[in-house]
N, C-alpha and C positions, 0 to 999 in steps of 0.2 A: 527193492525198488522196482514196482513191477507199472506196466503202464496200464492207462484208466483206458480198459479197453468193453466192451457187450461180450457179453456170453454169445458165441456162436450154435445152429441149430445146424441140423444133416441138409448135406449139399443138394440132397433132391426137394427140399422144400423151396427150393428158389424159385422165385415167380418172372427172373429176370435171366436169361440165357446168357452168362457169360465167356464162353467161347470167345478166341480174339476175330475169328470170322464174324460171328454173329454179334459183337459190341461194335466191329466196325461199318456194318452196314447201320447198325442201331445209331451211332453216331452221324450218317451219312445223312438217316433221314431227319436229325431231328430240326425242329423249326425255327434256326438260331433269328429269325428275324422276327419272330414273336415271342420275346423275351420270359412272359408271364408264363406259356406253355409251355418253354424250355424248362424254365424253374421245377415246374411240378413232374416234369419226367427225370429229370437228374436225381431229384430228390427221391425220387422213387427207384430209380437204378442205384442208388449207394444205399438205401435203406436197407433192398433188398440184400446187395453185397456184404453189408457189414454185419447181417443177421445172420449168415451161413456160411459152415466152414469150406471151403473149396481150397483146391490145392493152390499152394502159394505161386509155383510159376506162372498157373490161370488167373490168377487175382493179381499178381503183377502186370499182367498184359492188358487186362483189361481195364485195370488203372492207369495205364499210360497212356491209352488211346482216351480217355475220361479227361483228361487235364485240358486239352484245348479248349472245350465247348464250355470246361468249366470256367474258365480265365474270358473265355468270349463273355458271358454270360454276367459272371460278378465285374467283370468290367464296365457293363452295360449299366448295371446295376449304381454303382458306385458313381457313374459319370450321370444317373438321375438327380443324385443328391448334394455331392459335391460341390461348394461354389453355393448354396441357397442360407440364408439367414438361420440363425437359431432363436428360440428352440427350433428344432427340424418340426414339420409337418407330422399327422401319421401316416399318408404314405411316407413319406421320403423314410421316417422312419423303419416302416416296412421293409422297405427296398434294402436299408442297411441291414436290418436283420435277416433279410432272406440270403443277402451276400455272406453274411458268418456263419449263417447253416450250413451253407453248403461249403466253403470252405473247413470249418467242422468237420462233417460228414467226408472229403477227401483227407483231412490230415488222420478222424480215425482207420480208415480203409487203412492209411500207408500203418499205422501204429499197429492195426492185426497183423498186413504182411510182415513187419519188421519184429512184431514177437515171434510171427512162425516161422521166420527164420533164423534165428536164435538157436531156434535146437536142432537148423541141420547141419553139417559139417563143412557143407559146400557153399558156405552163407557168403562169404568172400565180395562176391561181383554182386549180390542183387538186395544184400542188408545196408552198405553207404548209402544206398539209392534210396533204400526204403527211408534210412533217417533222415538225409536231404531233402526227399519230400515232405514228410511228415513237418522238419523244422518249416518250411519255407510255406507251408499251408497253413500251420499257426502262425508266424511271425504276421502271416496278412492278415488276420485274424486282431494280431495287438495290431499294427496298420493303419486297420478301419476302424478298431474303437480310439485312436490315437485322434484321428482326424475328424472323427465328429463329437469329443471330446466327454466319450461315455467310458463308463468303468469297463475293463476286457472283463471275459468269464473266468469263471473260477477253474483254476485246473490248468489254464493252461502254461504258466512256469512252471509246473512239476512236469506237465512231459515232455516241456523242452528239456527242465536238468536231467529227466530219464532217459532219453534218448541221446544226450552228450553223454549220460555217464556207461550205454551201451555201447556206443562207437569207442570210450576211452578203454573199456571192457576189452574189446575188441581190435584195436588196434588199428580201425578203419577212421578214425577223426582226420586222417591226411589222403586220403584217396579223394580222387577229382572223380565229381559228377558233372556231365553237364544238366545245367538247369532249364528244361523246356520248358519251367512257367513263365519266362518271359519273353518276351514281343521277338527279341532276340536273342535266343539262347548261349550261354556263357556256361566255360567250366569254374568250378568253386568245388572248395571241399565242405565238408559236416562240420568242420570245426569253424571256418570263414563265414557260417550261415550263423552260427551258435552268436557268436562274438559282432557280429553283424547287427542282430537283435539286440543283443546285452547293450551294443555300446547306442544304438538308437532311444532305448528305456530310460540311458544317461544320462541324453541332450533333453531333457525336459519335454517332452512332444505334445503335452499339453500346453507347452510357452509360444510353439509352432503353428503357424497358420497348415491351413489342410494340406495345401499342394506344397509348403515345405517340407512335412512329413516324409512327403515318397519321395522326395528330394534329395533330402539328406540320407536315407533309408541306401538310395541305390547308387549316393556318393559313398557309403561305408561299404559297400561291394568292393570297392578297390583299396580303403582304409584298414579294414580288417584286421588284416596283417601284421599293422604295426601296434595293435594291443598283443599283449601276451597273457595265455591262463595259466595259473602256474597252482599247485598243492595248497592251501592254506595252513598245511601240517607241516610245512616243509619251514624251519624255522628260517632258510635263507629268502622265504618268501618275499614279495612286495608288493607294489598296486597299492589301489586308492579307494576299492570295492571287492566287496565278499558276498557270497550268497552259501545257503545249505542246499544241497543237491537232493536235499528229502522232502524239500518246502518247498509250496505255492509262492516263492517272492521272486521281484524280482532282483537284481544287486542291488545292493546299498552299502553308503558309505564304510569303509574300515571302521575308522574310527567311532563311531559310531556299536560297532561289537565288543564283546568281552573276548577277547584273544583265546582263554582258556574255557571257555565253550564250546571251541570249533574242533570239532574232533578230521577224520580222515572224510567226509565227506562235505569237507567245505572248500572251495573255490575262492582263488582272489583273480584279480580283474589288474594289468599293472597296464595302465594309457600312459606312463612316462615318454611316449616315442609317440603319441598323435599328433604332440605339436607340431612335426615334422611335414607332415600332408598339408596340414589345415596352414601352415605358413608358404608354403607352396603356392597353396591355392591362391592364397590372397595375392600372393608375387606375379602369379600369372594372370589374376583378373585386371590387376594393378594395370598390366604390361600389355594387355588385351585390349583391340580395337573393338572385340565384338562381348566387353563386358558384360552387357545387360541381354544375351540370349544366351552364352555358351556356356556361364561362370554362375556360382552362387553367389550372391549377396554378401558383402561383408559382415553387415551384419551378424548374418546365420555362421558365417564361420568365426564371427570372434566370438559368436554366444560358443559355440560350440567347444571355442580353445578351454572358457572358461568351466562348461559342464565337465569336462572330463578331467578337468585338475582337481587339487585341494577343496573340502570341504567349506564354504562359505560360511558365514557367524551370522544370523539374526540380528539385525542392529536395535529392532525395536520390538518388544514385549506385545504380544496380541492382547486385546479384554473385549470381551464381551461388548456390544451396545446395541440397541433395539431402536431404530430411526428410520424413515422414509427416505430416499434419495431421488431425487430430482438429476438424469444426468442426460448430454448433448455428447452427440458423437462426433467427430470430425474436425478438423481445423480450419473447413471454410464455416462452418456451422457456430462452431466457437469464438470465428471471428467476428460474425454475425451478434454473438450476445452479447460479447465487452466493446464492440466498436462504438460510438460517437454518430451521431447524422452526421453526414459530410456532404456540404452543398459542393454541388459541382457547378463548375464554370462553365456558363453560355459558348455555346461554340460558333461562330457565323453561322454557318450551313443551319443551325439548329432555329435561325430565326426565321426560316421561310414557312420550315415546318411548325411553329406554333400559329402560323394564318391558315394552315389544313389545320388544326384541331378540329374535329366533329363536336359538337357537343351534346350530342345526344345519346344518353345510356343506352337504348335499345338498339343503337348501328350497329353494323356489324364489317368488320374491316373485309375487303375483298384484298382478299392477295392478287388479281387481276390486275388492278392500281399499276397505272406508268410509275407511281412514284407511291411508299409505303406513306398514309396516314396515321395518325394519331389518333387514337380515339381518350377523349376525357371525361371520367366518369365523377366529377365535380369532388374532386378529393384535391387536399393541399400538395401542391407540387411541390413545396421546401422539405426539406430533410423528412422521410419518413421514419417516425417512432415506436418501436415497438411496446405496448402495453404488458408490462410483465408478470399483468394476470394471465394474460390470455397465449405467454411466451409464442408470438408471432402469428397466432391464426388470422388470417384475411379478415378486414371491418364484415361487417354485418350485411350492409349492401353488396358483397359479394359472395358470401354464405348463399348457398342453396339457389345459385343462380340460374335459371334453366336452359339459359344458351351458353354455358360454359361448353367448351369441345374445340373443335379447330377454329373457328370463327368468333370465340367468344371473346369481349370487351374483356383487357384484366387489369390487374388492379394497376395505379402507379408503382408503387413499388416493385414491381414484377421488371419494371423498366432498369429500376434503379443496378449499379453494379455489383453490389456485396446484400442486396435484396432476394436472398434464398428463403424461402418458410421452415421454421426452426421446427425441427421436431425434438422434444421434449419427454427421454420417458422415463418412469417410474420404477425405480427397486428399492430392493429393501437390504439395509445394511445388515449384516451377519457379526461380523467384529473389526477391530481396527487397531490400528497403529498409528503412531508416528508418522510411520512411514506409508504408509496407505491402508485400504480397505476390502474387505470380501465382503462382495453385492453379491444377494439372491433376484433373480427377475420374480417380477409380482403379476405376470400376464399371460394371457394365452397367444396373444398376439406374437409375431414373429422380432426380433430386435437385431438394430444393426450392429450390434458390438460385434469386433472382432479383434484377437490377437494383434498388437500391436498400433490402435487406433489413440490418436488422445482423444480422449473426453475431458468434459468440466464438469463439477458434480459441486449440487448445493445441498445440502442437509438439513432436515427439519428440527437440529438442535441448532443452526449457528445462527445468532439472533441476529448478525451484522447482514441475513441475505446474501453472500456474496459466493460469487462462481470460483471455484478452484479446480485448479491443473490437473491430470494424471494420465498414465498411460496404463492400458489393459496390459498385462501380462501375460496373464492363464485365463482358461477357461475350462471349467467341468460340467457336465450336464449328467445330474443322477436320478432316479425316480425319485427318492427321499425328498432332495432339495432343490430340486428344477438345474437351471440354469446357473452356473454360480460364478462368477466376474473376479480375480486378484488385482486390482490397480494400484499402483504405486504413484502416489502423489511427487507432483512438481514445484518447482520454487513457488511460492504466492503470490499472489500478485504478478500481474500480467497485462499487456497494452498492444490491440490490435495497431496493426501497423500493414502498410503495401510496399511490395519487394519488387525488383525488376532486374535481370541482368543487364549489367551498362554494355551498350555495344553501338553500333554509329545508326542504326534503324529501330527509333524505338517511338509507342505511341501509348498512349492514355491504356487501349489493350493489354499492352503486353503486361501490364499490373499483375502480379500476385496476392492472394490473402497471405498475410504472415501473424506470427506473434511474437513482440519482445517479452523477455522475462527478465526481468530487472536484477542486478546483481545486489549479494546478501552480504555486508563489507564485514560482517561480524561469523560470517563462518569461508569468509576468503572465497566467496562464490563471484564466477564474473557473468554478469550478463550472457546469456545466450539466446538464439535467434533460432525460432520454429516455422520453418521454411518446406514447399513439397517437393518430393523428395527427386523433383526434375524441375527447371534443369539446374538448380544452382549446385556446386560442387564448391567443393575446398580448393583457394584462392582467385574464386571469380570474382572482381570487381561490381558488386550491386548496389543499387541505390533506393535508400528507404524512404518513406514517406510515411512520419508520426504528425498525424493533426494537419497545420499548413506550414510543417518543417519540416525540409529534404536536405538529407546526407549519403555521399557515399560512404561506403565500408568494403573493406574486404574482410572474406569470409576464411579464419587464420585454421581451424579443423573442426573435423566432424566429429561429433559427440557419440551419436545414432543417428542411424538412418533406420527404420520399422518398414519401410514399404509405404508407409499411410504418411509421415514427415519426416525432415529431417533437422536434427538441433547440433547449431553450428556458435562458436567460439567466434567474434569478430571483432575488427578492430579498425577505427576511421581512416579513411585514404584519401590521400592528397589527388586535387581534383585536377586531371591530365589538362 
């Protein structure tokens, strides 16, 4: 098991003065606040380092003064991209891949130092270090292709399992290092970092929005612990996950192996003791006034209880089908498609102001005005309808208008309250189920979908026309197949509806877009209510409004919450 490390050249061919005097004034000058420059000098100080053999005490010094500007810098990097639509751009692209070069480039540096200390005697104090970094500079590495939802490189589980099974060699897997790559350095051992990674590969991180990733990632810093590695040769073994210490995988399920294939270099994974944290967690976010900045998401921690147990069963058979799809992102967006015109009702105050209407197209409103004007651009003020050719684009007379901007006349509907412009866009189906569908994007364009959005998706096979429910899942993005979507379809059938929390100050405003989902009496489904995911909670008293009929409910628990809505169980309450 040897690591994928460059042949080194004679220590005087280096074009780079590694000395810790001479790296630290190099690092003193370099120009952290012109990112681009920095790139191309780091990347040139580890080229030159990991092409030339130098003594490992100099090559350790000069790699740990290397770590700062390196963390400054893919920081920088990473906070370009991070938060922007996919597919990514190619920069933004760039900018990710120049952040994994170089984190690359420092985890091989730590892989040379840590093979050349192997064969000295005195390896003790500065080979943990070496494996600690090395793990902790790949793991960023899965990380970042975690969060923008691309394949990692090849190689890099082999020398994380090489590097656990040198520490295990070794007898170093429980020596604390502290870890200066982060903001605030912490101690952790080789083994806490190992298992750290393994169990973040577990939680699906493709299911995880970006900024959950490093979320959950530096929630397992303190989780670690309570998984155990144990022999997979050891017949009293257990766990729920196994990996070969000689292969590029990552763990996967037990079950899932032939028991009598795993020889002495297989590993099991036993998470029986995580449900212990992650119920914690939940207890104190529960219990917490300052839930919503200090606490994860319940959500993310009940997905989580679920990733690390029992292997789940496929309920529905995948097949093939070749189709266009039509899909809308969002739940005000969606409410927008299956809603109804809804006339609204004249308000006094609102009769003054249709004696200000303008009538003339070409005005232009001054916001100076003691009192805001109406401008009427000779369009039907009753309920406006969307054309479902044209899935919401503005009529024609306001196409291509030239005084659109801050001043410009817009349309009625722009007035109107659930009058958003629907945007509508195109993929292509891959395969399907039952249970939902894998979309490829068909565009160069940028698309809003993200982890845990509903959308509504039409299909160029279903002759009925009609919008259906889902929620994205996963996301993958590969050169092969672009951008690739897993959504899981929702109950059928579905009826916008407006939400409100009932409380003693409430007006026409405080409305919410919502959606019922009708209950399915033949598979014991009940009703549930697609609601965002502030401020209604479970047993707030709200009160709905379908068409021009208003009910309270209270809201009896939460199904999901995704970040983007929340689907709530309810049941009618008696009006106080």
């Amino acid at each position: 098991m040897d690591l994928n490390i460059p042949a080194l050249g004679k220590a005087g061919k280096c074009q780079f003065k590694t000395g810790a005097a001479a790296v630290r004034q190099w690092v003193d000058d370099l120009p952290l606040i012109n990112i681009e420059a920095s790139v191309k000098q780091l990347e040139f100080a580890l080229d030159e380092i990991n092409k030339t053999d130098i003594p490992a005490a100099e090559r350790h010094a000069a790699l740990e003064l290397l770590n700062a500007p390196i963390m400054h810098v893919t920081g920088a990097l990473v906070k370009s991209y991070l938060g922007k639509q996919f597919p990514l751009k190619t920069r933004d692209l760039d900018n990710a891949a120049k952040a994994t070069a170089l984190r690359y480039r420092m985890a091989t540096s730590y892989k040379i130092l840590a093979a050349a200390m192997v064969k000295q005697p005195d390896s003790r104090t500065g080979l943990p270090i070496a494996i600690h970094r090395a793990m902790r500079h790949l793991s960023e590495i899965l990380i970042g292709s975690y969060q923008i939802y691309v394949p990692y490189p090849d190689d890099i589980w082999k020398d994380l399992h090489t590097l656990y099974a040198i520490g295990e060699q070794h007898g170093l897997l429980q020596q604390q290092v502290e870890d200066i790559t982060l903001r605030t350095p912490v101690s952790s051992t080789p083994e806490d970092i190992y298992k750290q990674i393994l169990l973040l590969s577990l939680a699906c991180p493709y299911r995880l929005r970006q900024n959950e990733t490093s979320d959950v990632y530096m929630l397992l810093s303190k989780w670690a612990p309570y998984s155990k590695l144990l022999r997979a040769s050891d017949e009293t073994s257990g766990g729920f996950f196994t990996w070969n210490l000689e292969a590029d995988h990552a763990p996967a399920y037990l079950t899932t192996r032939n028991r009598e294939d795993r020889d002495t270099h297989w590993r099991n994974l036993n998470t029986s003791d995580m449900s212990k944290p992650v119920r914690s967690a939940l207890e104190a976010r529960q219990q917490s006034t300052q839930r919503y900045s200090d606490h994860l998401e319940e959500r993310i921690l009940q997905r989580l209880m679920l990733s690390w147990g029992v292997m789940p069963k496929r309920q529905f058979t995948r097949r093939q089908q070749d189709a266009s799809i039509q899909l809308v992102v969002g739940l005000n967006a969606i409410h927008n498609v299956i809603s109804e015109p809804e006339q609204e009702p004249v308000h006094p105050d609102k009769v003054q102001a249709e004696s200000e209407v303008i009538r003339d197209q070409e005005y232009l409103q001054d916001p100076t005005f003691e009192r805001p004007a109406s401008i009427s651009v000779n369009a039907p003020r009753n309920g406006h309808r969307r054309d479902k050719t044209t899935f919401g684009q503005l009529p024609e007379q306001w196409q291509n208008n030239p005084l659109q901007g801050a001043y410009a006349a817009s349309s009625p509907a722009a007035a109107e309250e659930n009058a958003i412009p629907l945007h509508v866009e195109n993929w292509k189906m891959q395969d399907m189920s039952a249970g939902g569908y894998c979309l490829l994007w068909d565009s160069e364009e940028a698309s809003s979908a993200q982890v845990g959005e509903l959308v509504a998706i039409k299909s160029s096979y279903d002759s009925n026309d009609n919008w259906h429910l889902g929620v994205i899942r996963w996301m993958k993005l590969t050169r092969e197949r672009g951008l690739g979507l897993g959504v899981q379809m929702m109950s059928p059938g579905a009826r916008a509806i407006w939400a409100r929390v009932c409380n003693d100050k409430v007006s026409r405003a405080d409305r919410m877009q919502g959606i019922l989902l009708p209950d399915i009496k033949g598979l014991n489904q009940q009703a549930t209510l697609l609601l965002p995911s502030l401020p209604f909670r479970t047993g707030y008293l709200s009160r709905l409004t379908r068409g021009d009929k208003e009910e309270q409910v209270k809201l009896t628990a939460q199904l999901e919450d995704t970040g983007s809505f929340a689907q709530y169980h309810f049941m009618a309450a008696e009006e106080s």
